[in-house]
C-alpha positions, 0 to 999 in steps of 0.5 A, a space after each residue: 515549550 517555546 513557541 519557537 520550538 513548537 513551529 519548528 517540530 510543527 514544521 518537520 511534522 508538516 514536511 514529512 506528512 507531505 513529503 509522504 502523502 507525495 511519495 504515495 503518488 509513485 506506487 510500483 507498477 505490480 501494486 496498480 495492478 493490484 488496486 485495478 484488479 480490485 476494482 480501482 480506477 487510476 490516471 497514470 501520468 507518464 511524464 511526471 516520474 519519480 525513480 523511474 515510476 509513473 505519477 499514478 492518481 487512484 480516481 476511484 477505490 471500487 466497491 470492495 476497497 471503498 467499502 472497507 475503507 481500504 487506503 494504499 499506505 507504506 509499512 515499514 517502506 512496504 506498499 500495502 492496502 490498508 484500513 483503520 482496523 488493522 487489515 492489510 492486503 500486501 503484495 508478496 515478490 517473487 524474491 521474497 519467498 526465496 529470502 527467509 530473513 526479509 520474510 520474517 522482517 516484514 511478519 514481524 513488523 506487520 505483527 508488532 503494528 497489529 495488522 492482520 496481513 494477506 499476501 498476495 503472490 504477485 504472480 496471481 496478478 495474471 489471475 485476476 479472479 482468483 485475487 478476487 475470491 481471496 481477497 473476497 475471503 480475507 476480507 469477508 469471510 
């Protein structure tokens, strides 16, 4: 391989790397709210925005996430919370129990990764004891 063409691949792997580990700054909203429930501590930066969302810094996982060593990731172009044995606590919309095929999509490409998902509805974000004893349980138990 010429070195040319090894600085260029390293180039496209470098801007991507970055490119990425930016778009993690702009997570949706429902998805903060979910690390917070889970303990985080996060710095919303309203005035630098990307699509409409806001610039948010995690400044501390909390205990559970930490411990697990759970990271805020994208799958598939999917938030999740993940860790390095394969253990993912996703957000389930609203829309997506109405929609069979994005359903099947999403447990397909979790499976084919090796990810032992938990779906979270994001209408138990109005409950945060009961996200808690869950995600306890997942992670836990």
């Amino acid at each position: 391989m010429s070195s040319r063409r090894f600085i260029r691949r390293l180039k496209h792997k470098l801007t991507d790397l970055i490119v990425n580990r930016y778009a993690l700054l702009f997570p949706d909203q429902t998805t903060v709210r979910l690390m917070q429930i889970l303990g985080s501590s996060t710095l919303v930066i309203g005035s630098v925005r990307q699509h409409g969302r806001p610039m948010t810094i995690v400044l501390w996982r909390g205990a559970m996430l930490r411990s697990e060593n759970f990271r805020l990731a994208y799958v598939d172009g999917k938030p999740v919370l993940s860790n390095d044995v394969r253990m993912a606590i996703a957000l389930e919309d609203d829309d997506r129990t109405r929609d069979i095929l994005i359903d099947q999509h999403y447990d397909e490409v979790f499976s084919e990764r090796g990810y032992n998902v938990r779906w979270i509805p994001a209408r138990w974000l109005s409950q945060p004891a009961k996200v808690k004893a869950d995600v306890s349980r997942f992670i836990y138990g």
